[in-house]
C-alpha positions, 0 to 999 in steps of 0.5 A: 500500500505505501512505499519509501523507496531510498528516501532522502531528506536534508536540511542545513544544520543551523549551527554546525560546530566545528569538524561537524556535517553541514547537512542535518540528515533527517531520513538517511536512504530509507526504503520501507514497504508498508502493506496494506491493511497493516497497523505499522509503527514508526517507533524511535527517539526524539529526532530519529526521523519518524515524523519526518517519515510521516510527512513524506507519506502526507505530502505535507513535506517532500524528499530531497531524493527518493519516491513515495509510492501509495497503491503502486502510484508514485505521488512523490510531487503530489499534493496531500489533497490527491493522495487518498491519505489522511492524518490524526495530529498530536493536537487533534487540530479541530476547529473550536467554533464547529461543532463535532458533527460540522468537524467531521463533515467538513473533510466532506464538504470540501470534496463537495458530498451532498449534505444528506451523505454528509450526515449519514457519514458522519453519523457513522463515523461517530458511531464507530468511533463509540460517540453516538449522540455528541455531535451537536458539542463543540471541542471544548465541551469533550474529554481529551479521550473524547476529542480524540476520537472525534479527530479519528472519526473526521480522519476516516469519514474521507474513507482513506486508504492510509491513515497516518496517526502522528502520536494521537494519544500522547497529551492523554493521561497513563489510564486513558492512553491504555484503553486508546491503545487498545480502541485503536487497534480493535478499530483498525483491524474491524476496518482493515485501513492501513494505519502508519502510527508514530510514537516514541512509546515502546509500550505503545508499539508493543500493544498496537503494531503488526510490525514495527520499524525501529528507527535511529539517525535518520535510518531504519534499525531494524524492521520486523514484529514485535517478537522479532524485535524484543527477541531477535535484535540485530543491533545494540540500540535494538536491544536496549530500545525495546524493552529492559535488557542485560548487555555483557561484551564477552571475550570467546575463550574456546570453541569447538565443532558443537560449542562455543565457551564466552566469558562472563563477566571475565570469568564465567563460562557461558555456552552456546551452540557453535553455530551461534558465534562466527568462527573468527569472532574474538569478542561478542556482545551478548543480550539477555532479557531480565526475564529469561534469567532463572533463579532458585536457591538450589544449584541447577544441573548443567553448564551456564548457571552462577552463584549471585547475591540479590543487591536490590530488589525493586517492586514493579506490581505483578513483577520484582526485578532483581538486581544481582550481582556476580558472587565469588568463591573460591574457584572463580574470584572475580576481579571486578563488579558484575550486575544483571537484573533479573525480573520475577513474578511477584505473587505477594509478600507471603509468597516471595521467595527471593530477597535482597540481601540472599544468595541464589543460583541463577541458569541462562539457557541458551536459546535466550542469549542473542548476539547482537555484535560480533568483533573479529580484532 
């Protein structure tokens, strides 16, 4: 449905020091493939180039290379009114003197719809949208929530083919932000629209998106699902972006047909399958979910568990997360301070078995270590 292909955008940079670029590098080279009926995320840091994405989609802004392509139709030089999209803002942008029915119906009235379909469309739209009955208000007279759901109710009523949704529901409060979350997901698989939504949140990201396209410096990091991107991370940024995560360099100490030994921590082994490490890498960064990390008070059997001493214990609700630290003994003193944070379902204080200040055993397996950096020097 919407294609970026090799998208460049630059501007001069306003005050470029000394030895740096001239040219501020909003989209570096992207090239994104977007399908129809997919709820897609841009997702990323202040200033990565999400929004900038965003208004190449809308026409509101233009690539200084590249082409935009909606429904195989190359509209790179086109205006937004010719491109069938539609776009929900931050500020929602409704007109504070119209009422929420003359709100809806104006994208209408522009492309000149009787006033009898106006209506009927409008009344649908609100419908959809669970506001059945508010269309004589004006935007003043509306919860945040509520306004909201009028701009995506003005948004869809033009039947677009792409909507785009600019953070819509970040000027909501934490409880009401939640049920959007999952109102906007509900709506756009009963509809099948293409939605291209941008956050910052990666919890919104995670609740709302068939796929997500991480993006960092003007460029992709990494695109994929949910899964694949809290699971299988191919980059450092990915892994620390998405969700909490330990990240240890580790030297390889050995290797051989079937496994290879890292170091933890300097001194640890941790094993993994040989196939996991390429043969000339020296020295790999490794991620581990908090999560993943087994814990108990009684040694495991096999390879890939430690002796660790709970320092903090942090109360998150339905979960504690643990921060550990690497115990020495006799065998394997360590030479310097070792944490990992481990997360643990929280049952209540009667039932947790696992405190600050205990010494505890704690199992990796395999399968829940990625590789997200391989150096060979």
């Amino acid at each position: 449905m919407v294609e970026l292909r090799d998208v460049c955008k630059s501007f001069p940079h306003p005050s470029p020091k000394p030895g740096q670029d001239p040219i501020f590098r909003a989209l570096d080279h992207v090239s994104l493939e977007i399908q129809g009926g997919e709820f897609l995320t841009l997702l990323g840091p202040s200033g990565c180039g999400k929004t900038t994405a965003l208004r190449m989609i809308s026409g509101l802004d233009t690539p200084t290379a590249g082409q935009v392509f909606i429904n195989g139709t190359d509209v790179t030089g086109l205006p937004p009114y010719r491109r069938n999209v539609n776009q929900v803002f931050q500020s929602y942008a409704l007109f504070p003197h119209l009422t929420v029915s003359d709100n809806i119906e104006f994208g209408l009235e522009m492309q000149k719809v009787e006033a009898s379909e106006r209506k009927r469309r409008m009344l649908e739209a609100l419908d959809l949208v669970s506001l059945p009955g508010l269309e004589s208000r004006k935007p003043d007279q509306l919860s945040g929530g509520q306004r909201q759901r009028v701009a995506l109710a003005r948004a869809l009523v033009c039947r677009p083919n792409v909507l785009l949704l600019d953070e819509p529901l970040s000027a909501l409060d934490a409880k009401l932000r939640q049920n959007m979350q999952i109102e906007l997901k509900n709506l756009q698989t009963k509809l099948g629209i293409t939605f291209v939504f941008v956050t910052h949140d990666q919890e919104e990201a995670l609740v709302m998106s068939d796929r997500i396209a991480l993006m960092n410096k003007g460029k992709i990091e990494q695109l994929g699902t949910v899964d694949d991107l809290y699971y299988k991370p191919k980059t450092q940024f990915v892994a620390s972006f998405i969700g909490e995560t330990n990240l240890f360099l580790c030297p390889v100490a050995s290797r051989n047909q079937e496994f290879v030994t890292l170091k933890l921590g300097g001194v640890h082994d941790l094993r993994l399958p040989a196939s996991a490490v390429e043969s000339r890498t020296k020295e790999v960064l490794i991620s581990i979910r908090p999560e993943k990390i087994q814990l108990q008070h009684k040694p495991f059997s096999g390879h890939n568990h430690f002796t660790v001493m709970v320092e903090e214990e942090i109360f998150k609700g339905p979960s504690d997360a643990l921060i550990l630290q690497f115990h020495p003994d006799a065998s394997t003193p360590l030479t310097r301070q070792v944490r990992m944070q481990s997360l643990v379902p929280n049952f209540g204080t009667d039932q947790q078995v696992i405190h600050r200040g205990d010494k505890v055993y704690a199992k990796i397996h395999p399968d829940d270590v990625v590789v997200v950096e391989e150096k060979t020097d």
